[in-house]
C-alpha positions in Angstrom: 0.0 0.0 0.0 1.2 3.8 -0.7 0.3 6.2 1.4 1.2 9.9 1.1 2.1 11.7 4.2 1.3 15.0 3.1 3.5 18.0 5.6 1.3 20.9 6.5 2.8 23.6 8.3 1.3 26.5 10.1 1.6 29.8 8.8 3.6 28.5 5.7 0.8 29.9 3.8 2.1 33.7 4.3 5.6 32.6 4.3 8.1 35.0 1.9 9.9 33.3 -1.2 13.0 31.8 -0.3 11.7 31.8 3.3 13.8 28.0 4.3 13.8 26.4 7.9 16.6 26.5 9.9 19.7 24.4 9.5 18.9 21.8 13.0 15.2 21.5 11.8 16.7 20.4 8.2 19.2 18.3 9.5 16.8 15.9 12.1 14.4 15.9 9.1 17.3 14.5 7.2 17.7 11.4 10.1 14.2 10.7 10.0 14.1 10.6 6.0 17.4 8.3 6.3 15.2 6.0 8.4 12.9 5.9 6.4 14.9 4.9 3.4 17.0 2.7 5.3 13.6 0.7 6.2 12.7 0.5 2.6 9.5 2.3 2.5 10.7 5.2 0.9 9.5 6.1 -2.5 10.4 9.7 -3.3 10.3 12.9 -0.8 10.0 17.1 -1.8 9.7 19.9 0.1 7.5 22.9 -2.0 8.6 26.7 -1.5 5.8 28.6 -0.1 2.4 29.6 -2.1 3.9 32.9 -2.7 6.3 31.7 -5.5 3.4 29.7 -6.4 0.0 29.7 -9.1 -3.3 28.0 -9.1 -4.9 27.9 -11.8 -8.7 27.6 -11.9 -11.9 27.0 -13.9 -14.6 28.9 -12.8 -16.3 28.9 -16.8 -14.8 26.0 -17.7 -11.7 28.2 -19.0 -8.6 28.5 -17.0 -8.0 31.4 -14.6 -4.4 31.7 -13.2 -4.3 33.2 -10.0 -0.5 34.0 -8.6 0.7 33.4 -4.8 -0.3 33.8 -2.0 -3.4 32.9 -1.9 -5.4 35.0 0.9 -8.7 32.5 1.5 -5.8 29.6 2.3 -5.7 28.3 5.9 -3.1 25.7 5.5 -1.2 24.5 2.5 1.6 21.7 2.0 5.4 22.3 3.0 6.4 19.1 1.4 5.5 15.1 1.2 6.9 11.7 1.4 5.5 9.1 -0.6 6.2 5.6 1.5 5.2 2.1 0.7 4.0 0.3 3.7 1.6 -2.9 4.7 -1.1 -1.0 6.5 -2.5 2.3 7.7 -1.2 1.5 11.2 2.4 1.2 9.8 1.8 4.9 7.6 0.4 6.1 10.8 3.5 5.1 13.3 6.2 6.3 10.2 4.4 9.6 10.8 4.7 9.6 14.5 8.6 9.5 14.2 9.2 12.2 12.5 10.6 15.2 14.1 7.9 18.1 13.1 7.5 20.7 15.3 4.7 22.2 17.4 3.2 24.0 14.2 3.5 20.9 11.9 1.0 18.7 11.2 1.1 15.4 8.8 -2.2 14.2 7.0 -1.8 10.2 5.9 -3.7 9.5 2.7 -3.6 6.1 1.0 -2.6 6.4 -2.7 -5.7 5.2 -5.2 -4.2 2.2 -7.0 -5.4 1.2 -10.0 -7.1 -2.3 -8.8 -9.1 0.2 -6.4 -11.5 1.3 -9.3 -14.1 -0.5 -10.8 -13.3 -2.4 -14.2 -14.5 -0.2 -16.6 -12.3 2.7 -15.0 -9.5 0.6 -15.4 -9.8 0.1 -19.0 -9.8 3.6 -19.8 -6.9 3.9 -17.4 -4.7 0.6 -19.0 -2.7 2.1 -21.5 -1.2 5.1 -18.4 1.7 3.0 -16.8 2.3 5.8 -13.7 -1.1 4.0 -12.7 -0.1 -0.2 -13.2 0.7 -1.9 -9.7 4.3 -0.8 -8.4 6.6 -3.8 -7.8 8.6 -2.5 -4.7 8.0 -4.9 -2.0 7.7 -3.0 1.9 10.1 -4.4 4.0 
């Protein structure tokens, strides 16, 4: 099973551009990603720069309406991800509670929608889109 566990930090969402964390925050985050690798869940990591150097784009007739960062009705908004591979919600859930956020961090687990999780017709009209075929990395 992949899960996505998705960083949301507080007050991110009116950080600067180029605002970064400090050097100790990055460098613990580092251990606990080495853990995680080291385990063999991990599938791929990022960290976003703030919704200020960011866009969202919009469809409000049906036609595309950019809208640049910030983004003043936004409450929270993602600082960064780890994609993991893991037997369970339980085992996404206890990976999560390792890792050293701090008080204003938060981390929403969210299972990643495999392809044998849709009905058969959906996956036909998915089949020829590899990104969405089973993964063959095995949790450890």
């Amino acid at each position: 099973m992949r899960f996505m566990m998705l960083m949301i930090p507080k007050g991110y969402e009116s950080a600067q551009p180029g605002e970064m964390p400090s050097a100790e925050a990055v460098a613990a985050m580092m251990k606990y990603n080495e853990s995680l690798k080291k385990a063999g869940v991990l599938l791929a990591l990022d960290g976003l720069h703030p919704p200020s150097m960011g866009a969202r784009v919009s469809f409000p007739d049906g036609r595309p309406h950019v809208t640049d960062g910030p983004f003043a009705e936004v409450k929270e908004v993602l600082g960064g991800y780890w994609m993991i591979q893991v037997r369970s919600r339980e085992e996404a859930i206890e990976w999560a509670k390792r890792c050293p956020a701090s008080a204003n961090e938060v981390i929403e687990i969210r299972q990643v929608q495999e392809l044998a999780d849709f009905p058969a017709d959906v996956q036909k009209a998915a089949a020829g889109f590899t990104e969405m075929q089973p993964h063959s990395k095995k949790a450890s």
